[in-house]
N, C-alpha and C positions, 0 to 999 in steps of 0.2 A: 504493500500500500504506500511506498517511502514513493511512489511516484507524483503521485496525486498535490504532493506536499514540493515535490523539485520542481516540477512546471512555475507555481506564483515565485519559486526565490528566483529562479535563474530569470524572469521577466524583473522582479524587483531591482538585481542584480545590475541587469540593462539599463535601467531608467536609471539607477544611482550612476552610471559610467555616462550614459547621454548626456547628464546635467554637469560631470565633472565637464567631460570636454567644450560643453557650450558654454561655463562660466571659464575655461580657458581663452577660448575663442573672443567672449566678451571684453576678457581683459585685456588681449592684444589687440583688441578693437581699440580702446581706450588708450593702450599705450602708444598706438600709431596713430590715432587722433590727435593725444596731447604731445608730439614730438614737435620741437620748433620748424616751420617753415622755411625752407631756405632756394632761393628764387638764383637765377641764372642771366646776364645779359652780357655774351659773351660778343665783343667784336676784334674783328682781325687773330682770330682763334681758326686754328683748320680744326678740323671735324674730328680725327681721331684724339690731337691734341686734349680737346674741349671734354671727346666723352671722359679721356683718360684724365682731366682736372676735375670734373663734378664728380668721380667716382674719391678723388684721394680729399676733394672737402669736405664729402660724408665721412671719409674716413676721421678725417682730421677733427671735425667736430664729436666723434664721438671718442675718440682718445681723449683731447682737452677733458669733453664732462665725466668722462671716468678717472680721470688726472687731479682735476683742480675741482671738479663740480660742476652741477648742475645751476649755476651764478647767474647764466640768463637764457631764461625763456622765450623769448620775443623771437621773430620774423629777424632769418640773414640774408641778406640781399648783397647779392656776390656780381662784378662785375667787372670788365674787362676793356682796356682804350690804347689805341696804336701809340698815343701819346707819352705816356707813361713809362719805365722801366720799373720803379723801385714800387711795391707794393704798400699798402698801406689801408689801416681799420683802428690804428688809434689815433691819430687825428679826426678822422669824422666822430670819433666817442666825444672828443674833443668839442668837436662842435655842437655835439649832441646829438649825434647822428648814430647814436652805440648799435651796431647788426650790420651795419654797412662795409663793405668791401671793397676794396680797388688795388686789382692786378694790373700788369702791363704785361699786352697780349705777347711781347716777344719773349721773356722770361716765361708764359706759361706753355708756348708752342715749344722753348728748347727743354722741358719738362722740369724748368729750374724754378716755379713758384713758392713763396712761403708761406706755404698750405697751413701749416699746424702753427708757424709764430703769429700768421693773422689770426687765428682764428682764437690765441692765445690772450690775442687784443681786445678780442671781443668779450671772452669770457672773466678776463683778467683786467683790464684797464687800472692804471695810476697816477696820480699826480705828479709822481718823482717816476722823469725818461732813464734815469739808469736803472733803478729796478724797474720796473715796465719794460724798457727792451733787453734788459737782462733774462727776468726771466721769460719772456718770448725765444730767446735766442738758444738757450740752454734746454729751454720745454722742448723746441724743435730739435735737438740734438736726442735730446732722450728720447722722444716719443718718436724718431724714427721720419720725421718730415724729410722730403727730395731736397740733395744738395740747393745752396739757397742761401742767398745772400743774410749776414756778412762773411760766412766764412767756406760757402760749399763745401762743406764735410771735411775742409783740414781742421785741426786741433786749433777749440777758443782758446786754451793756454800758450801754444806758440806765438799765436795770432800777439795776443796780449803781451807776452813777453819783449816782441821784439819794440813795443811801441811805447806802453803806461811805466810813469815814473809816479811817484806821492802826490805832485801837484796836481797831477792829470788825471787823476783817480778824485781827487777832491772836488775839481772843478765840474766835473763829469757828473757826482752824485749832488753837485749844489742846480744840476737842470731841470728845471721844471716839462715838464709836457704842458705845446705841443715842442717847445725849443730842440733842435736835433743835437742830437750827441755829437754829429761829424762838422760842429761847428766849433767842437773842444778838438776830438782828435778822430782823422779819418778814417782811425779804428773803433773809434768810440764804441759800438752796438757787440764788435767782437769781445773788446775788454769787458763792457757790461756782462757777458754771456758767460766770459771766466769769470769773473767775480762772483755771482750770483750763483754759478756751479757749487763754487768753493766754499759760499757762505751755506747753502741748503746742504751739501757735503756735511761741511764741519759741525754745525750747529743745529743742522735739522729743518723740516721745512715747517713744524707745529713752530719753532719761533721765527721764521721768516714770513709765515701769515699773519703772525702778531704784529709784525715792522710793516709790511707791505699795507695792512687794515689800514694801519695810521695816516697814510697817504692816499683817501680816496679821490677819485676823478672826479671834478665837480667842473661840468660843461662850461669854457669861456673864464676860466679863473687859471691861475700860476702859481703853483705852492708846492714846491718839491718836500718838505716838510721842515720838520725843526733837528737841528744836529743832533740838540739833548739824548730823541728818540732811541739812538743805537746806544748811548749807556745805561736806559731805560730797559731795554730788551734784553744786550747782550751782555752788558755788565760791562762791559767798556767802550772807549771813542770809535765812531769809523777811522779815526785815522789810525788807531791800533791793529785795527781789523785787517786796515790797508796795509800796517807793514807786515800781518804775516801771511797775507797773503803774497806778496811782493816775496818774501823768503821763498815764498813754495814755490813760485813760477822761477825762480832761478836754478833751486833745487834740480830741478826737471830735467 
């Protein structure tokens, strides 16, 4: 008679699996509804070019928010001008423009864009350009972004070595965003990039989110922060910081 009794479990059985799968189903509904939007206007891009850039900004944006977080939700609007070489998406945060993107289509046709530091801009943005393009410059080193200015895949500490002395480390961390680092030195974004290695290295990146918070991006304003700041965090000056960092790149 154990029949009579298997028929209702094995249908009960079903309907408890139907409803697993369709509350699956639901949820990836929801999570591909709530993913940020990210729009495309590519010009002077060839065609395989272009598919091969939209696939590594998908990429690149989901590396960043598995990296840094989930920091901003909003609509990225990516796009591309014959005009252009050096890329850029923290200036326009600057302006107030935070999701917006601007490649130059020659750097993204020779497959050399900086996929993951813009996108680094977007997620990240700061009021102080050396942390800001530091850590862009280093994110894109770790996370694996296409060789990409400033340093195409050679080493940020040669880069830095052969260039940053104390001054130029000082003057570099005293620049506000949008002011460009390569008005200090035309390695400037490289030196940021070793530096910002060495200090999330050394010190860890729980208190360089601490330092970094302090200096948030406020649209049309200049405030790279207060010196105080890094004896506050790390228990002593940047310019401490700066000479042992300056040891280790000779070390090298």
């Amino acid at each position: 008679m154990n029949w009579l009794f298997e028929a209702p479990r094995h249908h009960m059985q079903r309907q408890i699996a139907c409803m697993i799968v369709a509350a699956v189903l639901a949820r990836a509904a929801v999570d591909a509804s709530a993913e940020p939007e990210m729009t495309f206007k590519l010009s002077g891009v060839r065609s395989a070019a272009a598919a091969a850039f939209q696939s590594e900004m998908q990429q690149a944006r989901v590396k960043v928010r598995e990296w840094w977080g989930a920091s901003f939700e909003h609509a990225i609007s990516i796009e591309t001008n014959t005009d252009r070489v050096l890329s850029m998406a923290l200036i326009p945060a600057w302006r107030g423009e935070r999701g917006t993107m601007i490649f130059g289509a020659k750097r993204v046709n020779a497959g050399e864009a900086a996929t993951v530091h813009e996108m680094i801009h977007v997620y990240a943005p700061n009021a102080n350009r050396f942390l800001a393009e530091g850590l862009a410059v280093y994110g894109h080193d770790l996370l694996g972004g296409p060789p990409a200015y400033p340093n195409f895949g050679k080493s940020l500490d040669a880069l830095a070595a052969r260039s940053v002395n104390r001054e130029v480390a000082i003057a570099l961390e005293r620049t506000p965003t949008p002011n460009p680092l390569e008005s200090v030195s035309k390695e400037g974004e490289a030196i940021a990039g070793s530096f910002v290695k060495f200090l999330i290295e050394r010190h860890g990146m729980d208190k360089f989110r601490t330092l970094y918070a302090l200096t948030p991006l406020v649209p049309m304003q200049r405030d790279p922060g207060a010196p105080a700041r890094w004896q506050q965090i790390y228990g002593e000056s940047f310019e401490s910081i700066v000479n042992v960092w300056l040891t280790a790149l000779q070390k090298r």
